[in-house]
KEFI-217178 format. One record per residue (C-alpha): residue number from 1; residue in one letter; y, z, x. Coordinates in steps of 0.1 Angstrom, whole numbers, plus 5000, padded with zeros to 4 digits. Layout:
<recs>
+-----+----+------+------+------+
|   i | aa |    y |    z |    x |
+-----+----+------+------+------+
| NUM |  a |    Y |    Z |    X |
...
+-----+----+------+------+------+
</recs>
This chain:
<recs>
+-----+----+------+------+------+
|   i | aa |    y |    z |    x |
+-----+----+------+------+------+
|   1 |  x | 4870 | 5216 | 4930 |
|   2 |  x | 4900 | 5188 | 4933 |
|   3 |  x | 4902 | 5172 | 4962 |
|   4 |  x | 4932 | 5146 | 4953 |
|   5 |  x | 4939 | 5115 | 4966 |
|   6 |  x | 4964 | 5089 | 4974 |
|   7 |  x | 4951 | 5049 | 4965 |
|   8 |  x | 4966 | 5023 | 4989 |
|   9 |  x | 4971 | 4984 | 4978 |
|  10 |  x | 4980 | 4954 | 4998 |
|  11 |  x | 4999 | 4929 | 4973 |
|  12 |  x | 4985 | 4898 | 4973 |
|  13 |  x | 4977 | 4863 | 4985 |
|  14 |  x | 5016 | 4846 | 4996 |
|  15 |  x | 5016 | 4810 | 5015 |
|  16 |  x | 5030 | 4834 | 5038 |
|  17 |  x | 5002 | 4860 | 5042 |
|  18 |  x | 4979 | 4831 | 5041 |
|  19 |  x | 4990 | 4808 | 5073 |
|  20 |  x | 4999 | 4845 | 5092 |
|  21 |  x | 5036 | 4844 | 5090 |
|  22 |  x | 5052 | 4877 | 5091 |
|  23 |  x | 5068 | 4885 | 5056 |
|  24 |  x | 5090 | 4915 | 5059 |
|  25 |  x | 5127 | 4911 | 5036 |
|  26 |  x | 5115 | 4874 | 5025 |
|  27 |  x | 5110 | 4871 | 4986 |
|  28 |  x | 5075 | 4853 | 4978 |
|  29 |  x | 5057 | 4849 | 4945 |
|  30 |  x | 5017 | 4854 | 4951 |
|  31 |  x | 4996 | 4824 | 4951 |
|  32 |  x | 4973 | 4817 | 4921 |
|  33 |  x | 4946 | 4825 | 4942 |
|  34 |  x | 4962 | 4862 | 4949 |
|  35 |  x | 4971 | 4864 | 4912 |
|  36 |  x | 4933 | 4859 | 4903 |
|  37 |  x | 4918 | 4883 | 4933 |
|  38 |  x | 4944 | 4913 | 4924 |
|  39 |  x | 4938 | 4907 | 4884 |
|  40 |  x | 4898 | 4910 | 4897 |
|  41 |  x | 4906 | 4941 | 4916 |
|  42 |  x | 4922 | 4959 | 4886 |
|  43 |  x | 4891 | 4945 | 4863 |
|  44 |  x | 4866 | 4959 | 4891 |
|  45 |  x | 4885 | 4990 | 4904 |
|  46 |  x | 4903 | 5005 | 4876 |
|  47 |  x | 4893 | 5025 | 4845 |
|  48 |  x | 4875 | 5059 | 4832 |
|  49 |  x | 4844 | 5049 | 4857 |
|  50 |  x | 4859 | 5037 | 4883 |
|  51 |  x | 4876 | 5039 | 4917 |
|  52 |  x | 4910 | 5047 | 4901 |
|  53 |  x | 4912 | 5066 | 4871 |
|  54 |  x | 4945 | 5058 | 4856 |
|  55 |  x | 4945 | 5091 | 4835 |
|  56 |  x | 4940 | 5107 | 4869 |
|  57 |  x | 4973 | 5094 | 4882 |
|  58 |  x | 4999 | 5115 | 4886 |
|  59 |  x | 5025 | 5091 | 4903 |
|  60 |  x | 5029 | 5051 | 4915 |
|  61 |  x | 5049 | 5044 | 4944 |
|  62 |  x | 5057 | 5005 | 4948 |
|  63 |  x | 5075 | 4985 | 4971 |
|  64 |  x | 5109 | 4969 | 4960 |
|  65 |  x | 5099 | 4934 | 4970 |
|  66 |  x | 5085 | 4914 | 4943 |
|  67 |  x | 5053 | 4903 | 4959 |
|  68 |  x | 5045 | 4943 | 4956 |
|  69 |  x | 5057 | 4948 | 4919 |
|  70 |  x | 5036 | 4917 | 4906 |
|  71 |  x | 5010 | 4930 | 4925 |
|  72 |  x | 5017 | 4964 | 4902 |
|  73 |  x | 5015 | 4946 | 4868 |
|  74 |  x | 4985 | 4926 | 4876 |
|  75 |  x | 4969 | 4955 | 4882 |
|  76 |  x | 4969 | 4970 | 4846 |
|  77 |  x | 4972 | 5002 | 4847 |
|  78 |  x | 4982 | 5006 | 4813 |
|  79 |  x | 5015 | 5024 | 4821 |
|  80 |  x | 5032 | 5045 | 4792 |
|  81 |  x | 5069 | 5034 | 4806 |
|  82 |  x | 5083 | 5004 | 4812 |
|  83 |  x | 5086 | 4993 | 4851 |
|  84 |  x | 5120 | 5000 | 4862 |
|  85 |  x | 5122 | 4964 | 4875 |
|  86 |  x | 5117 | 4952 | 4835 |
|  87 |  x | 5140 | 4954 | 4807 |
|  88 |  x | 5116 | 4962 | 4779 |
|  89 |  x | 5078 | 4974 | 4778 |
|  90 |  x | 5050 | 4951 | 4779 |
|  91 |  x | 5029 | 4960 | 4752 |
|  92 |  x | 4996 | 4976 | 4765 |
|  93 |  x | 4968 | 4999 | 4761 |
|  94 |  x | 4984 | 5028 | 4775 |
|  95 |  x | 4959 | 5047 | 4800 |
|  96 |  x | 4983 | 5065 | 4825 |
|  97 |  x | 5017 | 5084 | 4818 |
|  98 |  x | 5024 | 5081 | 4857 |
|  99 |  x | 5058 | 5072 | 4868 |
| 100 |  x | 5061 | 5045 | 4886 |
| 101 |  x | 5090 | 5047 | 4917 |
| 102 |  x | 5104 | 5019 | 4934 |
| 103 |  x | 5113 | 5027 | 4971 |
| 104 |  x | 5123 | 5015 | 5001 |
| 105 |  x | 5101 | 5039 | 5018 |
| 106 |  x | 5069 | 5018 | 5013 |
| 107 |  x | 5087 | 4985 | 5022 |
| 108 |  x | 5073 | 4962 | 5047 |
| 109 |  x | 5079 | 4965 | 5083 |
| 110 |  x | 5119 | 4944 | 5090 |
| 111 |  x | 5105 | 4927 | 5118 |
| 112 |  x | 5141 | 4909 | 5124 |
| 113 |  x | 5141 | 4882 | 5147 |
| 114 |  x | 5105 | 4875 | 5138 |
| 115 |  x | 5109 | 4873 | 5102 |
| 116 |  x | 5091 | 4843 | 5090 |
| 117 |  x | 5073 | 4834 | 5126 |
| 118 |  x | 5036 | 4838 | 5131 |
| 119 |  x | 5019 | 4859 | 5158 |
| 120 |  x | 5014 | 4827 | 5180 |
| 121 |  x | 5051 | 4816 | 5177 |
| 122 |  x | 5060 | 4850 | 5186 |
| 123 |  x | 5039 | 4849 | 5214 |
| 124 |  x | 5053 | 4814 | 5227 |
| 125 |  x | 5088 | 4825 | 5224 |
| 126 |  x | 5077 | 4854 | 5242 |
| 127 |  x | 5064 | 4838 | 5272 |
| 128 |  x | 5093 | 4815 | 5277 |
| 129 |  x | 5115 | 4846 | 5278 |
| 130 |  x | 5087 | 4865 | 5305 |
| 131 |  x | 5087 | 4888 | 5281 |
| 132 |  x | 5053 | 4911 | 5275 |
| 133 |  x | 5028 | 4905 | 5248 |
| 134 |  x | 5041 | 4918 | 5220 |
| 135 |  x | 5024 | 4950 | 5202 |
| 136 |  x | 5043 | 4958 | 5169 |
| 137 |  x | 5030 | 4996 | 5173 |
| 138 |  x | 5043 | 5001 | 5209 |
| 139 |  x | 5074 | 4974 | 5209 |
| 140 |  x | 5082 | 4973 | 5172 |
| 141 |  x | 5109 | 4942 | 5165 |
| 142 |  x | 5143 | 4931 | 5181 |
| 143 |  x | 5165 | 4930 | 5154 |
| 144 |  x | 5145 | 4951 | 5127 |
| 145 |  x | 5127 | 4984 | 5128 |
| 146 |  x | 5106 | 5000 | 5161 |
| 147 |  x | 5079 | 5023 | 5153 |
| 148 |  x | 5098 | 5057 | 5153 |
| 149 |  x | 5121 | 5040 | 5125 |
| 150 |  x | 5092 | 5030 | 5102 |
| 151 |  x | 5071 | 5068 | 5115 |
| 152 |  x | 5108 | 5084 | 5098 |
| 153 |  x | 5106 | 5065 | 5066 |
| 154 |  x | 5067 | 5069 | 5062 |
| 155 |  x | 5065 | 5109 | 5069 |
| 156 |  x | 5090 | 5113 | 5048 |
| 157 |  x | 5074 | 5096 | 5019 |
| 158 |  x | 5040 | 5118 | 5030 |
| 159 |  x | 5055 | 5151 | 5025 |
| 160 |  x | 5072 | 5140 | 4990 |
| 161 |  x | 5036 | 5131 | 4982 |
| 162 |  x | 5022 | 5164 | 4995 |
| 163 |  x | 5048 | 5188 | 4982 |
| 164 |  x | 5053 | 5170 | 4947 |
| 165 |  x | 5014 | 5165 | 4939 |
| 166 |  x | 4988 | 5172 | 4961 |
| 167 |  x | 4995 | 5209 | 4976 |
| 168 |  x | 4994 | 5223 | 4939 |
| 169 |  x | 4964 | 5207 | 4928 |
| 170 |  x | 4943 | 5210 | 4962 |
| 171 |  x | 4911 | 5234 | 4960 |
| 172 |  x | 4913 | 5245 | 4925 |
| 173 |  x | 4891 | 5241 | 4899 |
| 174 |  x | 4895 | 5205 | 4878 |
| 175 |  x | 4900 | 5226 | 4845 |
| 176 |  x | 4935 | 5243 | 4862 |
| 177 |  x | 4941 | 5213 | 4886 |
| 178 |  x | 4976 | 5192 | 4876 |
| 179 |  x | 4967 | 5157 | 4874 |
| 180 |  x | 4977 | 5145 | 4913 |
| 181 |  x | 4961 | 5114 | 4925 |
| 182 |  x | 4987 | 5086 | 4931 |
| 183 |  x | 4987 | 5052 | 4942 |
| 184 |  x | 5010 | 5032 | 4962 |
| 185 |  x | 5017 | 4994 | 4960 |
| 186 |  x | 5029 | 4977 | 4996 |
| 187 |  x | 5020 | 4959 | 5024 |
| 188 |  x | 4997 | 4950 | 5055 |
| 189 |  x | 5017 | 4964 | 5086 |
| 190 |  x | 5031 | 4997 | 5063 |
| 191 |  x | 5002 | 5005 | 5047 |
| 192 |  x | 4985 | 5002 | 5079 |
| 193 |  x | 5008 | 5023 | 5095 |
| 194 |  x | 5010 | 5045 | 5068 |
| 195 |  x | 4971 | 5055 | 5072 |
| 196 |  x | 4978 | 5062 | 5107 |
| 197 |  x | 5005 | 5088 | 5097 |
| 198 |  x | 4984 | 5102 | 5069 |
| 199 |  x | 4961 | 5114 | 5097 |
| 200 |  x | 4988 | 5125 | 5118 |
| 201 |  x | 4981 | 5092 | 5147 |
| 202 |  x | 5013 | 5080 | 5163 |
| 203 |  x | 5019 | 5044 | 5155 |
| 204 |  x | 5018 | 5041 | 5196 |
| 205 |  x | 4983 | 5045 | 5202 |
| 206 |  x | 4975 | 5014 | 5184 |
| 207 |  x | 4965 | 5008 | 5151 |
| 208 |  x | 4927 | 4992 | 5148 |
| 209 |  x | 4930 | 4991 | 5106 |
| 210 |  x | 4925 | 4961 | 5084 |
| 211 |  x | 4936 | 4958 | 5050 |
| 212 |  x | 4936 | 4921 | 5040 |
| 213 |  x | 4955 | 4906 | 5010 |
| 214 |  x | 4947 | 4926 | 4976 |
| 215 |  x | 4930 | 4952 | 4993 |
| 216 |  x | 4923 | 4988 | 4987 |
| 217 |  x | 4920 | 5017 | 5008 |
| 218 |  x | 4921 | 5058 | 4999 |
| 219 |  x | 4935 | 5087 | 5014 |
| 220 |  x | 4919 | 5121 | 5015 |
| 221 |  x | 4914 | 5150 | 5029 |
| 222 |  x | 4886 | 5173 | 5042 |
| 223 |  x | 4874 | 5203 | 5031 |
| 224 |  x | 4901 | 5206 | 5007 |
| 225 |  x | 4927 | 5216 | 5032 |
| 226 |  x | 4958 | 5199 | 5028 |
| 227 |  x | 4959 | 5203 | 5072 |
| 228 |  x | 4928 | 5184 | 5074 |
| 229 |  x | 4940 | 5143 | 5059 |
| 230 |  x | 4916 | 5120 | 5061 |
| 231 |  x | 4910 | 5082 | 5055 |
| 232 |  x | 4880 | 5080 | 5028 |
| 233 |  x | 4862 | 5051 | 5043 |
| 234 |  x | 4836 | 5049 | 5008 |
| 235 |  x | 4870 | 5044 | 4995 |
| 236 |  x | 4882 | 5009 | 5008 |
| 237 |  x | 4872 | 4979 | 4991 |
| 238 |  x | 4886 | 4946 | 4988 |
| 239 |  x | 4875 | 4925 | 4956 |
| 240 |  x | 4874 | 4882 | 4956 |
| 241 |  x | 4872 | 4859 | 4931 |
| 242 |  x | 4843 | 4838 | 4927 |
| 243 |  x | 4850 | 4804 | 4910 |
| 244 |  x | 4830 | 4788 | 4885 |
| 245 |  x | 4818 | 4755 | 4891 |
| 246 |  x | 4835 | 4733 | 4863 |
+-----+----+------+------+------+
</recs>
């Protein structure tokens, strides 16, 4: 019986992400470190006998922000049609006829007047100002989005992904089943959030998830019942790059 399922990535390795510097609007290109560990997660997680099935995909969702999209074509997938974001198609072994969208909806956090700052920075400035400690799930950011903001964008995005692919295909047989896993290509604080919503959390009570650069994480649900999402913990893997000694 289907069960589908909805694959999460964190783009990769930026100077940014690496020195902790909140990146929400701010165009980076991935280190050459991050370019390697992402082109080692598509190598390691993707294909006929692996994590992610690209024949299995009914749909990609990626952030607009280039970080995101790179992130997308190191991957491999093997898409069928061009990415929106490119003028002509890459040739490729084609293994998926998923569409891939481009939305703001699975942008990064706009953390405003942080943009750019680290948490200690934040914390500094906060201090001088006798302000609280900050807690981007409880305070959000002055100048960009609070959590009920990013909570609007993210449902919404959950119930096109629920409505479009994964309430026809859930609890039948794999032989009538439409093709209805997806995958979506974004960022640490939304994706993190984004798990939280999955499972129907508020983004208030705190959000003790992970998801480093270049990893992967998977959305489920339980017993088959599209009221019952869960977060596939034998499903979140994060793949590095060992380097040959020259």
């Amino acid at each position: 019986m289907t069960t589908p399922r909805a694959f999460i990535i964190r783009h990769g390795e930026t100077e940014w992400s690496l020195n902790g510097r909140h990146t929400g609007t701010t165009e980076l290109p991935l280190t050459e470190s991050g370019e390697k560990r992402i082109r080692a997660t598509g190598r390691a997680l993707v294909g006929d006998d692996r994590l992610i099935v690209p024949s299995k995909l009914a749909h990609i969702y990626v952030s607009p922000r280039h970080r995101a999209r790179r992130t997308l074509e190191l991957l491999d997938l093997g898409c069928r049609d061009k990415y929106p974001w490119q003028d002509t198609q890459t040739p490729c072994d084609v293994r998926t006829d998923a569409k891939v969208q481009v939305t703001d909806d699975i942008r990064e956090w706009d953390y405003g007047d942080y943009e750019g700052l680290t948490s200690a920075q934040i914390k500094e400035q906060r201090e001088k100002a006798g302000e609280k400690v900050w807690d981007i799930w409880r305070d959000g950011c002055p100048g960009g989005e609070s959590p009920a903001d990013v909570t609007k964008r993210l449902d919404r995005l959950i119930r096109d992904i629920r409505a479009r692919f994964h309430d026809e295909a859930i609890g039948k047989s794999k032989g009538e089943a439409p093709i209805s896993d997806v995958l979506l290509v974004a960022h640490g604080h939304i994706l993190r959030a984004f798990a939280m919503r999955w499972i129907g959390k508020e983004l208030t009570e705190g959000v003790s998830l992970l998801l480093e650069a270049g990893g992967v994480g998977t959305m489920s649900y339980e017993h088959r019942s599209l009221k019952e999402p869960a977060i596939l913990l034998g499903g979140a893997f994060m793949v590095d790059v060992v380097e040959k000694a020259a």
